[in-house]
LOVOPA-710938 format. One record per residue (C-alpha): residue number from 1; x, z, y; chain. Coordinates in Angstrom, 3 decimals. Layout:
R,pos,u,w,v,unit
R,NUM,X,Z,Y,A;
...
END
This chain:
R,pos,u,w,v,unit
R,1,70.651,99.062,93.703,A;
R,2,67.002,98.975,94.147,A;
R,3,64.454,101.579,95.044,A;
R,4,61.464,100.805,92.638,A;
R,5,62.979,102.331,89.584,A;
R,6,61.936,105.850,88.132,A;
R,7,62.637,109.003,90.041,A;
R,8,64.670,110.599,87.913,A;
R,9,65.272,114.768,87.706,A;
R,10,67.807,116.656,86.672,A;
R,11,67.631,120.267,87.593,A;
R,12,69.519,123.507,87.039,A;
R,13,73.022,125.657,87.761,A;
R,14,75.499,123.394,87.966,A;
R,15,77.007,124.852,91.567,A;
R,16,80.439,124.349,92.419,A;
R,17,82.453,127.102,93.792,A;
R,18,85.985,126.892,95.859,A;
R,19,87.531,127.639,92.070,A;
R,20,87.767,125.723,89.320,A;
R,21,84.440,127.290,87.512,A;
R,22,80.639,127.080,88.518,A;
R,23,78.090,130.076,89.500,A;
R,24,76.731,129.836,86.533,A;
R,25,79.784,130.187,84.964,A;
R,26,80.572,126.838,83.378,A;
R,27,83.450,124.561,84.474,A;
R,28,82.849,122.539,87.052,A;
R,29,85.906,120.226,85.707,A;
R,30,83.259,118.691,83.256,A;
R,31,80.977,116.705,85.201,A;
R,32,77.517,115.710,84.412,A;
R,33,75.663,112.807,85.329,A;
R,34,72.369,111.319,85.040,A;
R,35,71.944,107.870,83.260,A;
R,36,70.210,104.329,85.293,A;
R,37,71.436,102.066,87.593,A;
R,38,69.594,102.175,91.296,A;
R,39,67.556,105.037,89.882,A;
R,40,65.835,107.277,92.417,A;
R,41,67.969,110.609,91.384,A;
R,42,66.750,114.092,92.479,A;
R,43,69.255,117.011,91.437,A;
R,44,69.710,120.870,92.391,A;
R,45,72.204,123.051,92.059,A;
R,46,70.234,126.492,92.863,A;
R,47,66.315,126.185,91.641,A;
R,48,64.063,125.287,94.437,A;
R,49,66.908,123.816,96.684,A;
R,50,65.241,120.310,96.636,A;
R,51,61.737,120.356,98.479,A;
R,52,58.726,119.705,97.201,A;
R,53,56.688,116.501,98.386,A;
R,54,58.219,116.403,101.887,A;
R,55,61.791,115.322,102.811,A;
R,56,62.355,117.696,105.593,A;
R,57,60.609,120.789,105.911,A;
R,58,60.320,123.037,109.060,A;
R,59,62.902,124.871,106.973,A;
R,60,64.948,124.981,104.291,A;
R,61,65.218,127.052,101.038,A;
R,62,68.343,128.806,101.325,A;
R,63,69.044,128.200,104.428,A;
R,64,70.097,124.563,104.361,A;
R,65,70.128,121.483,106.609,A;
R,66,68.007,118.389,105.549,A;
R,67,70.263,114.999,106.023,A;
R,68,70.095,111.487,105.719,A;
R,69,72.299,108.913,104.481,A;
R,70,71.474,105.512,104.921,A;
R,71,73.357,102.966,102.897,A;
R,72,70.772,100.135,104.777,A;
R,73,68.904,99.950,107.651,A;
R,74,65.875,101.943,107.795,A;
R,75,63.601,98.233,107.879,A;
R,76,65.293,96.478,104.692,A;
R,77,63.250,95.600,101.904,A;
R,78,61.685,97.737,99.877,A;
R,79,64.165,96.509,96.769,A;
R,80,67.181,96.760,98.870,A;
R,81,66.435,99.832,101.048,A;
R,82,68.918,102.144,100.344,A;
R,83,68.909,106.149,101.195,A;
R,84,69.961,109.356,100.094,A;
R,85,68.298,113.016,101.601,A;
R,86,71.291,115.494,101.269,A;
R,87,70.257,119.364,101.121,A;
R,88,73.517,120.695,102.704,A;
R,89,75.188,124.553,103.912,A;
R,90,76.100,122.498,107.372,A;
R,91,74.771,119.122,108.905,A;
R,92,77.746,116.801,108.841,A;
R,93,77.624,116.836,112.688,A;
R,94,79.367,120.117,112.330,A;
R,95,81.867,118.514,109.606,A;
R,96,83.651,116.488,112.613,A;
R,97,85.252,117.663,115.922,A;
R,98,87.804,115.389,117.823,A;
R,99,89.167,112.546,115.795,A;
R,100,92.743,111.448,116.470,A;
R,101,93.941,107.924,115.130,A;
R,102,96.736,108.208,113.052,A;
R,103,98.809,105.395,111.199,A;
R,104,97.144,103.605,108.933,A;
R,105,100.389,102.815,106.468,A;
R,106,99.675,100.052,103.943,A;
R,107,96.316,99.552,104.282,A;
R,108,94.914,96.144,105.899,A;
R,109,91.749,95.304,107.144,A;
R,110,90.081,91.848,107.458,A;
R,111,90.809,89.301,109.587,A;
R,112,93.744,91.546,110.126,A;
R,113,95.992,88.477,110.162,A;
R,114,99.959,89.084,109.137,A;
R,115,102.186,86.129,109.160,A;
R,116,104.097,85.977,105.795,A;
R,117,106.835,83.414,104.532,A;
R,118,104.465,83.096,101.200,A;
R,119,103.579,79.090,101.005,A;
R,120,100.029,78.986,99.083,A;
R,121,99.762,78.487,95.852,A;
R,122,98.964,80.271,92.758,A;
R,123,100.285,83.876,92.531,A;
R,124,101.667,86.867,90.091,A;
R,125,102.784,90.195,90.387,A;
R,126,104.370,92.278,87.183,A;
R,127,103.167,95.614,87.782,A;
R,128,104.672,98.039,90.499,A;
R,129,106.318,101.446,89.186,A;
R,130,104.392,104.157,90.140,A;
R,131,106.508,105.411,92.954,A;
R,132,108.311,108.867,92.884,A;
R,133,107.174,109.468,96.199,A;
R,134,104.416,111.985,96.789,A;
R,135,101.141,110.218,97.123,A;
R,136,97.229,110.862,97.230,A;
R,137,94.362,108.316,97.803,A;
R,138,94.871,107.629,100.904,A;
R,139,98.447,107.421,101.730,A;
R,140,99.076,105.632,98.166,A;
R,141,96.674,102.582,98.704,A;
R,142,98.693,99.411,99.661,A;
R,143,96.449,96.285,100.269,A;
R,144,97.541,93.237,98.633,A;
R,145,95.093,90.555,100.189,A;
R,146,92.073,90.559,102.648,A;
R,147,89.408,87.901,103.220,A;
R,148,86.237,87.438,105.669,A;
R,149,85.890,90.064,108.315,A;
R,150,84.727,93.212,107.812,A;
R,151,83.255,93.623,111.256,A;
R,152,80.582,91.148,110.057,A;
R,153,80.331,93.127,106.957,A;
R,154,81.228,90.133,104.961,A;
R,155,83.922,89.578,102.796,A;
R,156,87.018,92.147,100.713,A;
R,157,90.368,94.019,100.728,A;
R,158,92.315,93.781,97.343,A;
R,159,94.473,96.730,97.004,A;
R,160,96.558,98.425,94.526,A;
R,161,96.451,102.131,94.127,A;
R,162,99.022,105.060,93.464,A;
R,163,98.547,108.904,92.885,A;
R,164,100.773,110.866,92.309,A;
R,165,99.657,114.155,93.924,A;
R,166,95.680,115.332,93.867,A;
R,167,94.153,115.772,97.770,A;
R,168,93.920,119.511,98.508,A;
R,169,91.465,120.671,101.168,A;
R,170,91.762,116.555,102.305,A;
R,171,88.854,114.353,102.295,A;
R,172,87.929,111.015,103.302,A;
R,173,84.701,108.363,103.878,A;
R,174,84.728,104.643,104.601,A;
R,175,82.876,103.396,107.196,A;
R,176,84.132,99.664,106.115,A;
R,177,82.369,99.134,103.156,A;
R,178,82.226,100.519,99.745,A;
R,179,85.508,101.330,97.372,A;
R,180,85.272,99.852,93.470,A;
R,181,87.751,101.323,91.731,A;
R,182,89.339,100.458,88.518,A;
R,183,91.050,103.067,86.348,A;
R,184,94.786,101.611,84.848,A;
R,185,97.261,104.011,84.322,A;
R,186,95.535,107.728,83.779,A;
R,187,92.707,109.602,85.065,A;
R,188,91.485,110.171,88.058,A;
R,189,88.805,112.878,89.388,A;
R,190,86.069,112.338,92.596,A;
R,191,84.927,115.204,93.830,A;
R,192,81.561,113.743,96.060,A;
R,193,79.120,114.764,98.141,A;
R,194,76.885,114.541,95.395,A;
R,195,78.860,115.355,92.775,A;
R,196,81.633,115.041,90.493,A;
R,197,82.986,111.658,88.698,A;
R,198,86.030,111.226,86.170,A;
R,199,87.278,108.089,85.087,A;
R,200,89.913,106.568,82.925,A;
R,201,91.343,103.486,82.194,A;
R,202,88.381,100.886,81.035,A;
R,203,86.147,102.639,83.393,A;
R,204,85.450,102.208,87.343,A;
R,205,84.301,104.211,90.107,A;
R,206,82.190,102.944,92.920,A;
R,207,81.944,105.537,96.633,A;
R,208,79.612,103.936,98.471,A;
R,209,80.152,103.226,101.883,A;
R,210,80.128,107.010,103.882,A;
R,211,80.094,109.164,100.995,A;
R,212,82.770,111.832,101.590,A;
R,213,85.247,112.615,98.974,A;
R,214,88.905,113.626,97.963,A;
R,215,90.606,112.286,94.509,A;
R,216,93.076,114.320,91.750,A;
R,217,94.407,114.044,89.392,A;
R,218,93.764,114.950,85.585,A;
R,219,96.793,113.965,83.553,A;
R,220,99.629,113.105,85.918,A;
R,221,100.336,110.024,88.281,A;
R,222,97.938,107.445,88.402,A;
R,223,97.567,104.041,88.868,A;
R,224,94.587,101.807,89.577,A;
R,225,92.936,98.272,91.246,A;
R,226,90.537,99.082,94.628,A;
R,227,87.782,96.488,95.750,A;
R,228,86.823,97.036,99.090,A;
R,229,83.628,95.429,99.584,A;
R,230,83.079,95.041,103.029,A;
R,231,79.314,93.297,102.524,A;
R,232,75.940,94.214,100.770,A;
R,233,76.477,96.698,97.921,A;
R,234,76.972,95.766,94.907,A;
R,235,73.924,95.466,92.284,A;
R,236,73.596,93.698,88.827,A;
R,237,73.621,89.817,88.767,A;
R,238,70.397,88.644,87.691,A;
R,239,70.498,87.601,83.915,A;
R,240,68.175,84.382,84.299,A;
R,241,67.412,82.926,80.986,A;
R,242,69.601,85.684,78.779,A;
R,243,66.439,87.876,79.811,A;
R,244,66.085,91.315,79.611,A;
R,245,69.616,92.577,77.947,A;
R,246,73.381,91.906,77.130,A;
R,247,75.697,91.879,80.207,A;
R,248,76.035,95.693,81.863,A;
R,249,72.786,97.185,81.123,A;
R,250,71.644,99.681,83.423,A;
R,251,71.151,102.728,81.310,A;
R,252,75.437,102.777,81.075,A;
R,253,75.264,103.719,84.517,A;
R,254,75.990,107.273,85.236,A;
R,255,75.170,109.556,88.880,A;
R,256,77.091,112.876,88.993,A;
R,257,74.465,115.655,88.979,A;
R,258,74.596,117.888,92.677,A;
R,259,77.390,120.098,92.803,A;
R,260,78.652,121.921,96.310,A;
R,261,81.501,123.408,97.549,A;
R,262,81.191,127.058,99.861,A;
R,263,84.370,128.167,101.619,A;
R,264,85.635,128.734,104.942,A;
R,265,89.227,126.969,104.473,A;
R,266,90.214,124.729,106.664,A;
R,267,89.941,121.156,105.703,A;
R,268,91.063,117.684,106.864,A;
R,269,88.461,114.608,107.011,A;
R,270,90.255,110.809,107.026,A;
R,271,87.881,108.035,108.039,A;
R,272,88.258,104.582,107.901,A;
R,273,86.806,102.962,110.388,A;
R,274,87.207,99.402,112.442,A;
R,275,90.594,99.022,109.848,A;
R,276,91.759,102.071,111.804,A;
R,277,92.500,105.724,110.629,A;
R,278,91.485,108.654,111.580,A;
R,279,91.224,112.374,111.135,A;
R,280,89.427,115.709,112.096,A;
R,281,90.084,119.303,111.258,A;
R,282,87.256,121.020,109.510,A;
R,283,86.887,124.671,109.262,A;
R,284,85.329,124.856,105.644,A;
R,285,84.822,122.019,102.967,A;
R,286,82.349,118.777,103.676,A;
R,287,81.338,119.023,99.931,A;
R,288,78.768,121.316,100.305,A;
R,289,75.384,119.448,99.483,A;
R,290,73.633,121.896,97.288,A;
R,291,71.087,118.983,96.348,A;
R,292,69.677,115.569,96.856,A;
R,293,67.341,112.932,96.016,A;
R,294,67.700,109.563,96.396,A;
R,295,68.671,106.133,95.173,A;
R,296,72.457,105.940,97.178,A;
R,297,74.896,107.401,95.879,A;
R,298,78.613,107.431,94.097,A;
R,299,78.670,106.444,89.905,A;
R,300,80.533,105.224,87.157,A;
R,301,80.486,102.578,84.570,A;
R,302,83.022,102.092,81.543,A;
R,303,83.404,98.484,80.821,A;
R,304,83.974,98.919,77.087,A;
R,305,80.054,99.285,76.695,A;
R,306,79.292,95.602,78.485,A;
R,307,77.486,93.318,76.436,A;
R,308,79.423,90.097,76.301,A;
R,309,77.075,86.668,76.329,A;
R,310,79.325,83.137,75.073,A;
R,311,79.123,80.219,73.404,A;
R,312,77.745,80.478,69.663,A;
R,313,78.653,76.382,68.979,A;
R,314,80.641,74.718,71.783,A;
R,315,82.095,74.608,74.732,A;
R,316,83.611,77.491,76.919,A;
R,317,80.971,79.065,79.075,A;
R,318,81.250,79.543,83.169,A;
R,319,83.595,83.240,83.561,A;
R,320,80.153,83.819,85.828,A;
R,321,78.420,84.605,82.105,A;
R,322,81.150,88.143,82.555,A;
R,323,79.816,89.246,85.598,A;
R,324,79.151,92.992,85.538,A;
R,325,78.057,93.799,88.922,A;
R,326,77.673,91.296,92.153,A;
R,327,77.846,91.662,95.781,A;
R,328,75.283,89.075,97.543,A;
R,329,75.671,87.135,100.615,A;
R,330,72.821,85.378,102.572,A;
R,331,73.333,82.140,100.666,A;
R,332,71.502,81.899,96.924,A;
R,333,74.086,81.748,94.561,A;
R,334,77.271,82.479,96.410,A;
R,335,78.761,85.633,95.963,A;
R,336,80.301,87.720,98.679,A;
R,337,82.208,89.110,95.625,A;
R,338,81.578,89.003,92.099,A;
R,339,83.097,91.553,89.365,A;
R,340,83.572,89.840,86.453,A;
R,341,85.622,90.919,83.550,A;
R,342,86.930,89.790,80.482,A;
R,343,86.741,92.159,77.708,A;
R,344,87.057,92.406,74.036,A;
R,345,84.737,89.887,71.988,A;
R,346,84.454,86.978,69.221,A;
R,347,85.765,82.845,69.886,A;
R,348,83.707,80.970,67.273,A;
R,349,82.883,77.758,69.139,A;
R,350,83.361,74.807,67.095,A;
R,351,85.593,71.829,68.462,A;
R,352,86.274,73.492,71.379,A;
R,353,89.229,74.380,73.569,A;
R,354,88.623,78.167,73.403,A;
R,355,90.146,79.821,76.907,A;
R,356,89.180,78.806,80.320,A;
R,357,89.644,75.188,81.546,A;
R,358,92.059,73.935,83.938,A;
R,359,89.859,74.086,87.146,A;
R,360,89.317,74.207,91.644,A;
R,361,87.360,76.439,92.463,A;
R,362,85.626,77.032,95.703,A;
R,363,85.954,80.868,95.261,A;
R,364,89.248,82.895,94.987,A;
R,365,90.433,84.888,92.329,A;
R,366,92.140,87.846,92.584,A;
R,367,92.804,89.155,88.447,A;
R,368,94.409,92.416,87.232,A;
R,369,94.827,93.186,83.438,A;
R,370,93.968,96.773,82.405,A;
R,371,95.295,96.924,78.955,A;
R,372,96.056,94.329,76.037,A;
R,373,96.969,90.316,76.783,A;
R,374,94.782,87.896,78.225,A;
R,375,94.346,84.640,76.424,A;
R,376,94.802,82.427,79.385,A;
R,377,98.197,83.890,80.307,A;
R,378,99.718,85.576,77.103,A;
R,379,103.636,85.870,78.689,A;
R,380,103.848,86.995,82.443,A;
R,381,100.365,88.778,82.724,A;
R,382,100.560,92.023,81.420,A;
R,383,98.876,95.440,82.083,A;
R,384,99.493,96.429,85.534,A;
R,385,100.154,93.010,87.202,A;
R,386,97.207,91.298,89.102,A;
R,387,97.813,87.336,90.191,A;
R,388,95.645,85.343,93.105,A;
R,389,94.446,81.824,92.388,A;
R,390,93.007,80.844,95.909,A;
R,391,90.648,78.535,97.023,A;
R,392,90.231,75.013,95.461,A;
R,393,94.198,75.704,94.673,A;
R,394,94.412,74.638,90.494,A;
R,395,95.004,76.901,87.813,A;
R,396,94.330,77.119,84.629,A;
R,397,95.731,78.023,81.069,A;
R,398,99.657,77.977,80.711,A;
R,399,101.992,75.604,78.620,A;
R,400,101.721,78.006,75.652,A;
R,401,98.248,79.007,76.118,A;
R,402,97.263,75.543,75.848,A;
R,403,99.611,74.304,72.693,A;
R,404,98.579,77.039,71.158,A;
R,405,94.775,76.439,71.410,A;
R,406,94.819,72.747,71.289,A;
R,407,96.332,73.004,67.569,A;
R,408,95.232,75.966,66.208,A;
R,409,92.788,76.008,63.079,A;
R,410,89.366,77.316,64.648,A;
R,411,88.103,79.989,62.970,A;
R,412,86.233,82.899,64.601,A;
R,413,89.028,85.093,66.196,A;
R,414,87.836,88.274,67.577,A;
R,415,90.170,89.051,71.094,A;
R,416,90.970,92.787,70.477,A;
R,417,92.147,95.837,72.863,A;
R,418,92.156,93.135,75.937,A;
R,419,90.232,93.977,78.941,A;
R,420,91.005,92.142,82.183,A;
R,421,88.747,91.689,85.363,A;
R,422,88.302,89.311,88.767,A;
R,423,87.504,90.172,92.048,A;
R,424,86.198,86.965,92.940,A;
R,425,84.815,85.886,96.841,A;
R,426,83.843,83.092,98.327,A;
R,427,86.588,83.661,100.905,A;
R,428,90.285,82.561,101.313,A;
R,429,92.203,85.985,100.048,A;
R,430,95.251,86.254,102.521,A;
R,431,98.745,87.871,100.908,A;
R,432,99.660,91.077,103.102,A;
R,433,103.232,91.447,104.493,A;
R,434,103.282,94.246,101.899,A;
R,435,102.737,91.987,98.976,A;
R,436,104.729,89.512,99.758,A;
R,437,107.859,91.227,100.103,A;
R,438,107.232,92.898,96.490,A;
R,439,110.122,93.819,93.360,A;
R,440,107.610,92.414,91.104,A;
R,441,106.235,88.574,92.980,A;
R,442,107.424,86.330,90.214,A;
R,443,108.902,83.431,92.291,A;
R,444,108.650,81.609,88.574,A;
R,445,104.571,82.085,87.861,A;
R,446,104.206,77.769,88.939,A;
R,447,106.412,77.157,86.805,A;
R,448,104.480,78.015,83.523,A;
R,449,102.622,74.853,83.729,A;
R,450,105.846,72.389,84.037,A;
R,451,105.668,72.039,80.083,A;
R,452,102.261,70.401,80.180,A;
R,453,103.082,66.755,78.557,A;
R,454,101.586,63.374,79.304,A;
R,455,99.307,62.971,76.247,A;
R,456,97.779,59.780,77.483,A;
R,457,98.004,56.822,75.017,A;
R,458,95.465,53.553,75.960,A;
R,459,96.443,51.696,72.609,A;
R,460,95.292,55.236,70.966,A;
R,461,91.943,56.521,71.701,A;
R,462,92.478,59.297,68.514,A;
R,463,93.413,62.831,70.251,A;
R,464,96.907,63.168,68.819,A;
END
């Protein structure tokens, strides 16, 4: 996000009560949200809450405590400087007495090394049941793979994601890096700091690093895809010579508007932190900022509205030309993750092979499929799985993928009700224990290249 864009207002009643309806008497279970990526926000719930032309006043309308949250350090660039002022019934100081570590269950933390009888190689998972079990955020996220370290605040976790009970009176922030999270099976509700966020499948969620929250449930167990980005946040990709549109165009973007909690129950705070757990016992909720103004903060972006760019003659373009949002590292050009997807669009080049190439590749490719059938992989890749293709390790389309497309008449062919997406890094991703050992690791997946024939002919330069 930058901070040069237009401050943005969006006043009014929308405050948040302990129940499930506002003060002003509307339901708080249909958020609101203000539209612009790395806008500078500023949003009330009680008139006059925010002040005016000063960030912290001597005091306070309605008592409140003025707060900072700092997604950068106070000296970064002006277009990378990142902070939030939080109008709140407590400071956050009082949110937090004694933490205790507790276990951490299935979540990993880079370079949180685990030895695992996995050989490398290319990699695919069907997709995991949701389990029976009870579940929230925290105790259903199971990482699959980890890569870089977060203690240099470079590189991601990879984890897959189960609900199947809402978090009552629980909360939790990362102090690791941010959470992206995909929708797949069902809805999902944030409550925030800063406000409220729903998503469903074809949309994603992104709690930047510290933001508190807790997660339910809408329309019964869920499941869902987590990035952990353990580097810079994530921003759009520059578009270069596309110019000025197409891609994930900032106006999709969507803030929640302020909305607080008030009550005196006690509460539980999780926190992440060092690839440790912990928690704290809170007399009364942590989501009670009653407004704030700023440019960090938790959103939401459905996929369905990105703008594919492709080829309009020949050729099959970079998967780069799907990036919808980018997470930098200090060297131009390499990602410390990208998030690209592939979505629904039109194949019209002419005399081309139309899916992805056979190809090494210096970054690794973690892939889950949301809904519908990806081209590359149409058997064995299906909504809910996710596969790995590591780094410089080959992969590329399978025996039937590439029969297929190496014979078929080409015609334009739109790719309908498909949407699958990449978290792609520029480090090794390492299998957890966890993964390794699961129902659903198809020992076969290498396999679905042993059809691939020797074409070659040198009496017979013709392409039979």
């Amino acid at each position: 996000m930058t901070s040069d864009t237009p401050l943005i207002h969006a006043k009014g009643d929308n405050a948040q009560s302990s129940g499930a309806t506002s003060r002003s008497g509307r339901s708080a279970d249909k958020p609101e949200y203000m539209s612009g990526f790395g806008n500078s926000f500023e949003t009330e719930a009680l008139p006059g809450a925010l002040p005016i032309g000063r960030n912290s006043p001597q005091k306070c309308n309605y008592g409140l405590y003025a707060e900072q949250l700092s997604g950068s350090p106070f000296t970064a660039p002006q277009s990378t400087n990142q902070r939030s002022w939080l109008y709140r019934i407590r400071p956050t100081v009082r949110h937090a007495a004694r933490f205790t570590r507790i276990d951490r269950g299935n979540i990993r933390t880079a370079p949180d090394r685990e030895d695992s009888d996995l050989p490398i190689g290319p990699m695919r998972w069907g997709p995991a049941p949701i389990p029976k079990a009870k579940l929230n955020f925290l105790t259903g996220m199971h990482t699959v793979t980890i890569a870089g370290d977060s203690e240099s605040m470079a590189g991601l976790a990879a984890h897959l994601l189960f609900v199947t009970e809402s978090m009552k009176d629980e909360h939790l922030f990362n102090a690791d890096g941010e959470y992206l999270i995909v929708a797949q099976e069902n809805r999902l509700r944030f409550r925030t700091e800063f406000g409220t966020i729903d998503i469903e499948p074809g949309e994603i969620c992104i709690i930047p690093r510290g933001v508190i929250f807790r997660v339910e449930l809408i329309d019964g167990p869920a499941r869902a895809y987590v990035c952990e980005n353990y580097g810079g946040g994530f921003r759009l990709p520059d578009r270069g010579p596309i110019g000025a549109n197409c891609l994930a165009n900032p106006r999709d973007f969507l803030a929640p508007v302020a909305a607080y909690e008030d009550n005196e129950r006690p509460h539980t705070l999780y926190v992440k932190w060092g690839g440790e757990l912990f928690k704290t016992e809170v007399p009364h909720s942590p989501l009670d900022v009653v407004a704030w103004h700023g440019n960090y903060y938790p959103y939401k972006y459905d996929l369905r509205h990105f703008s594919p760019v492709g080829a309009v003659l020949f050729d099959h373009p970079d998967p780069s030309i799907f990036t919808v949002m980018t997470s930098p590292s200090e060297t131009p050009g390499t990602a410390n993750i990208d998030f690209v997807i592939f979505p629904e669009r039109w194949g019209v080049a002419e005399n081309t092979f139309r899916p992805p190439w056979y190809h090494r590749n210096i970054m690794s490719e973690f892939m889950g499929l949301v809904y519908g059938v990806y081209d590359a992989k149409p058997e064995g890749f299906v909504p809910g799985g996710m596969s790995l293709h590591n780094t410089m390790l080959p992969h590329g389309p399978d025996t039937e993928a590439f029969e297929h497309n190496s014979n078929v008449e080409l015609k334009p062919v739109k790719l309908s009700n498909t949407l699958a997406f990449m978290f792609e890094t520029r480090f090794r991703q390492r299998v957890t224990k966890w993964a390794a050992g699961m129902d659903t690791l198809q020992d076969g997946y290498i396999d679905c290249w042993a059809g691939l024939k020797k074409h070659f002919d040198p009496k017979n330069k013709e392409p039979k």
